[in-house]
N, C-alpha and C positions, 0 to 999 in steps of 0.2 A: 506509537503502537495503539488499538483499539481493543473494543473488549470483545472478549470470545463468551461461550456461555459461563461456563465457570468463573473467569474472573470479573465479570459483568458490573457486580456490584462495585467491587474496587475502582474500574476507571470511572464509574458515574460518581465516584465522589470526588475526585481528581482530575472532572474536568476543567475546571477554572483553575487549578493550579498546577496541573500536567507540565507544562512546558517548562516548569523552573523544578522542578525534580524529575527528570527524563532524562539526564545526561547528554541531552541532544548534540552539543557540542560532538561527541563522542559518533554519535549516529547518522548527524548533517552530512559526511562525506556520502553515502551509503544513498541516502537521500539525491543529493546533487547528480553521483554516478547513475542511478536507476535513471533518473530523468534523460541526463546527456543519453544515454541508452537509448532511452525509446523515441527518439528522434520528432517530440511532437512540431507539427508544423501549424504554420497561420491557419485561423480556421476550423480547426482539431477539434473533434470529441473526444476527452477524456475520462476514464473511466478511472475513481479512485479506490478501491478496496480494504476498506478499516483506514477510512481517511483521518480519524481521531482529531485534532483540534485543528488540521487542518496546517500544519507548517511546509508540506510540499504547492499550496497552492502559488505562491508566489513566484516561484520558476515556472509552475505548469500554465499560470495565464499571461508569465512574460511571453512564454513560448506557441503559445494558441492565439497571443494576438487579440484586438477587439472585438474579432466577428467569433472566436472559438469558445468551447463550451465548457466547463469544470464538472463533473457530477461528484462528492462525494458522498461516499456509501459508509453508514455507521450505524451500529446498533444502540451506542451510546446517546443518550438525550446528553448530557453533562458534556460531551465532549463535544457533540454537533453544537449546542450553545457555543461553545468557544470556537470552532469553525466558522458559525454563521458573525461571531464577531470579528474575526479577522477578514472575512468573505467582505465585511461591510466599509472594510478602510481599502479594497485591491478592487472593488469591481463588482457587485453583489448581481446585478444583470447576468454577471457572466456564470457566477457561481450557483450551482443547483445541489443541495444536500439531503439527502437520504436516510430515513431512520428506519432501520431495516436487518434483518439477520445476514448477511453474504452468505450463510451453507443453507438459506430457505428462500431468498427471493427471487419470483422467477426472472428467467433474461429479458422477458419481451418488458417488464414493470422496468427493469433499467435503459432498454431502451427507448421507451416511452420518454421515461426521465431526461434522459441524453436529447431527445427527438430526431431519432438516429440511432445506426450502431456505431460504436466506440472505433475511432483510429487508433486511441493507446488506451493501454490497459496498464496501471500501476497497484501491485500491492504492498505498500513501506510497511516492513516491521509487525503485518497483522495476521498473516497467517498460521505462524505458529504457534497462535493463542486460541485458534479454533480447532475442534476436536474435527471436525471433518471438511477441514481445508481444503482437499481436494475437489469436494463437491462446492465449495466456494469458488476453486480454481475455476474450475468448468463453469463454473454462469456466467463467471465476466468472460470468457473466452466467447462463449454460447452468444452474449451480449455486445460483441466485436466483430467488425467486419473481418474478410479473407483482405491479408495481407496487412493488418494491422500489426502494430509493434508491443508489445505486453514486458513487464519484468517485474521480477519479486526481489525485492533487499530483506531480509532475515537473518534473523541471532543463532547461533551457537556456541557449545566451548570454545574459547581462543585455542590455538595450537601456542606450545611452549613453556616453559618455566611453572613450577606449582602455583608460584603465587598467582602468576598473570591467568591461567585453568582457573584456580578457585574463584578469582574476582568476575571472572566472566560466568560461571556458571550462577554465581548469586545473583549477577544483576538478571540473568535471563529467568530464576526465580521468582527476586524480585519484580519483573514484571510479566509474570503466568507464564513464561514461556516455554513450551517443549522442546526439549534440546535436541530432542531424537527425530522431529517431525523432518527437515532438513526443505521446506515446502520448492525449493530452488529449482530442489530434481526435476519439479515439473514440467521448466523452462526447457531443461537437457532433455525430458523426453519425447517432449510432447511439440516443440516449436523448429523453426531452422535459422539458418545463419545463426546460431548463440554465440552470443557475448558472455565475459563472464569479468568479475572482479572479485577479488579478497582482501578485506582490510581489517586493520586493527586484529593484526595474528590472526584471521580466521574468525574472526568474532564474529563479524560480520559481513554475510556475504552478496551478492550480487549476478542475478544471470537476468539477461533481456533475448529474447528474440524474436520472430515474425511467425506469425499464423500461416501455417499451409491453405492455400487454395481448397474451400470445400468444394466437394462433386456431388 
């Protein structure tokens, strides 16, 4: 997950030790499925949104090959440090990283970054920590070609049992999250062919699908 403005200060403390209090384990499927989703292929621009310390890159530059491109986008310094650390053991050529707000940076500055617009668009886990997500949605959309693949993996209450509600609502607490933002919808409204997935009771969800042809 990344920081949005309000919780800002907290992941820039947490970015050297993010990944061993993240319950990643927990969140790694969520991750694996967004990816298999968006079908990146050899070559790929990929476009990462609240790329935080950076644990989806290593499927995204298995899957883009040697000649394909990573961008991740983060507001956090703390946490791009730990990106650009892991960036430095997978391929750092390949990998281009971003310090940057996702609801203020324009498209054409990611595309720049990219040198190109985006064939996939990923946001893991980061949208719901931004208060205007949507306007986040739309830049990396903005920042993607027609017929590009895009998906958001995001938190809410689990469905089922008190205890398993209340643990999922703390952790999505615990890490700024808005439980009511839902940022998925955007996938279902705004893309075609949708995919979707639910895991961990609803905890966490999963929609990918393709960009419509601009006119």
């Amino acid at each position: 997950m990344a920081a949005p403005d309000a919780g800002r200060a907290r992941y820039a403390l947490l970015g050297r030790w993010y990944d061993l209090v993240s319950a990643e384990p927990l969140y790694a499927p969520g991750r694996e499925v967004a990816v298999e989703m968006i079908h990146v292929e050899p070559g790929a621009r990929v476009l990462v949104v609240g790329c935080g310390t950076g644990p989806d890159l290593p499927a995204l530059l298995a899957a883009a090959g040697p000649r394909g491109v990573v961008l991740g986008l983060d507001a956090s310094a703390s946490m791009l440090g730990a990106a650009r650390r892991r960036a430095a053991r997978l391929g750092p050529d390949r990998v281009r990283l971003l310090r940057a707000d996702a609801q203020r940076v324009p498209a054409a500055r990611l595309r720049d970054a990219l040198g190109g617009p985006a064939d996939a668009v990923l946001a893991p886990y980061s949208l719901s920590l931004m208060p205007d997500w949507r306007r986040a949605w739309a830049t990396a959309l903005e920042a993607a070609r027609s017929g590009a693949r895009a998906a958001v993996v995001d938190t809410t209450v689990a469905r089922g049992a008190l205890p398993l509600r209340l643990a999922s609502r703390a952790a999505c607490a615990l890490g700024g999250v808005d439980v009511a933002a839902r940022p998925w919808r955007a996938v279902e409204e705004e893309l075609d062919d949708v995919r979707s997935a639910s895991l961990a009771r609803g905890h966490v969800e999963v929609r990918a699908g393709v960009l419509p042809r601009r006119t």
